[in-house]
N, C-alpha and C positions, 0 to 999 in steps of 0.2 A: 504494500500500500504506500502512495506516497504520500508524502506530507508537506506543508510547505517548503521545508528548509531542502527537501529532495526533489520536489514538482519538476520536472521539465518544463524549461522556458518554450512558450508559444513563438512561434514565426511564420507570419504570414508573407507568405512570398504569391506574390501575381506575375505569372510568367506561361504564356504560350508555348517556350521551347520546351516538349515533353522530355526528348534526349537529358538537357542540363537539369532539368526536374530531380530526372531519375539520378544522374550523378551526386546531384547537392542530397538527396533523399539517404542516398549512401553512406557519403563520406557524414552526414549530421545523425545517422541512423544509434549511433552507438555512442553519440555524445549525451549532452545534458538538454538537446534542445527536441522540443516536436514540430515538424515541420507539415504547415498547413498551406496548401499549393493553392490558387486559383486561377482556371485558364485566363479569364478576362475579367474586365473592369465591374460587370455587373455580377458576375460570382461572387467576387472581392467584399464587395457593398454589401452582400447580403450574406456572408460567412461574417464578415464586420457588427449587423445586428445581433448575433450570439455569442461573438467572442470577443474578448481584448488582447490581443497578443503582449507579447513584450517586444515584438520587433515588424516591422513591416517591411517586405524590399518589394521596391517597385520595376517591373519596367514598362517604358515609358511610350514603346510601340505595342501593341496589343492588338488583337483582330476583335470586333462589335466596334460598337458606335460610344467606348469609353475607353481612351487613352488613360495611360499614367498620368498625366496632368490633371486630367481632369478627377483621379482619385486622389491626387495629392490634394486639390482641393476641398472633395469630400472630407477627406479627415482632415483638414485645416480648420473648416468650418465647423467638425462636430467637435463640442466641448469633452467626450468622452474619449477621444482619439487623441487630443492635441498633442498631450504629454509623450507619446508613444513615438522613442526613436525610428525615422525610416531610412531606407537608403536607396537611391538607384541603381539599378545593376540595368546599363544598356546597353545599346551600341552609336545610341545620339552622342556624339563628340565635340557639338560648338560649342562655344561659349554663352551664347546665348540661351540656348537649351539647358545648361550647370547653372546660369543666372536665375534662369524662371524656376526651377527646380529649387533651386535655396530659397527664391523668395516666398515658394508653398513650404518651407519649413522642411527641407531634406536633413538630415543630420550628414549625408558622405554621398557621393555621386563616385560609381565607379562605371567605366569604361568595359565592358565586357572582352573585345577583345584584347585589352593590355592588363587583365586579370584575372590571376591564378586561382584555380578550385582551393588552394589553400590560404591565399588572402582573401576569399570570400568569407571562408569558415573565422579568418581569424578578424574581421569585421564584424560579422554577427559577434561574434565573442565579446567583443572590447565594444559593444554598443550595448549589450544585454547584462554587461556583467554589473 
């Protein structure tokens, strides 16, 4: 049974790539954290009304009619969300795109292709811990 001082930390991750799903499912599979996947932006929302995670990563291209931006807003706006570090994990690289991103309140923007499956893991870490 867990308890709180053992709970596994919550992580909502919104990500269409099923491949890198299953790898990040992996490598977090036997750590301390549970990893809760959503293909797109209105899954997300609505695993959101039953859960709070401890960590949220977003990405920022998604297939439906809700990008990542547009759920970084969502939990901007919701007072129950605000507190809860996010990150992105994409493959948008402008600056602009890292600007609007921080300015919804991102805690870290990583670049998907110039980041390792093991500085993803050790992100979640040092943002949950």
């Amino acid at each position: 049974m867990e308890t709180p001082q053992t709970a596994k930390k919550k992580i909502l991750w919104v990500e269409d790539d099923a491949l890198l799903g299953t790898v990040l499912s992996r490598e977090l599979a036997s750590s301390e954290f549970d990893l809760i996947q959503a293909k797109d932006g209105e899954q997300a929302m609505r695993l959101l009304k039953g859960i709070i995670p401890d960590l949220i990563m977003v990405d920022l291209l998604l297939p439906g009619g809700m990008d990542g931006f547009a759920i970084l807003g969502e939990i901007q706006a919701d007072p129950r969300l605000t507190g809860i570090p996010t990150i992105v994990l994409s493959n948008l690289s402008k600056t602009a795109d890292m600007e609007r991103a921080r300015k919804l309140g991102v805690s870290r923007f990583l670049v998907k292709a110039n980041t390792s499956l093991q500085s993803i893991v050790s992100e979640i870490r040092d943002h949950v811990s």
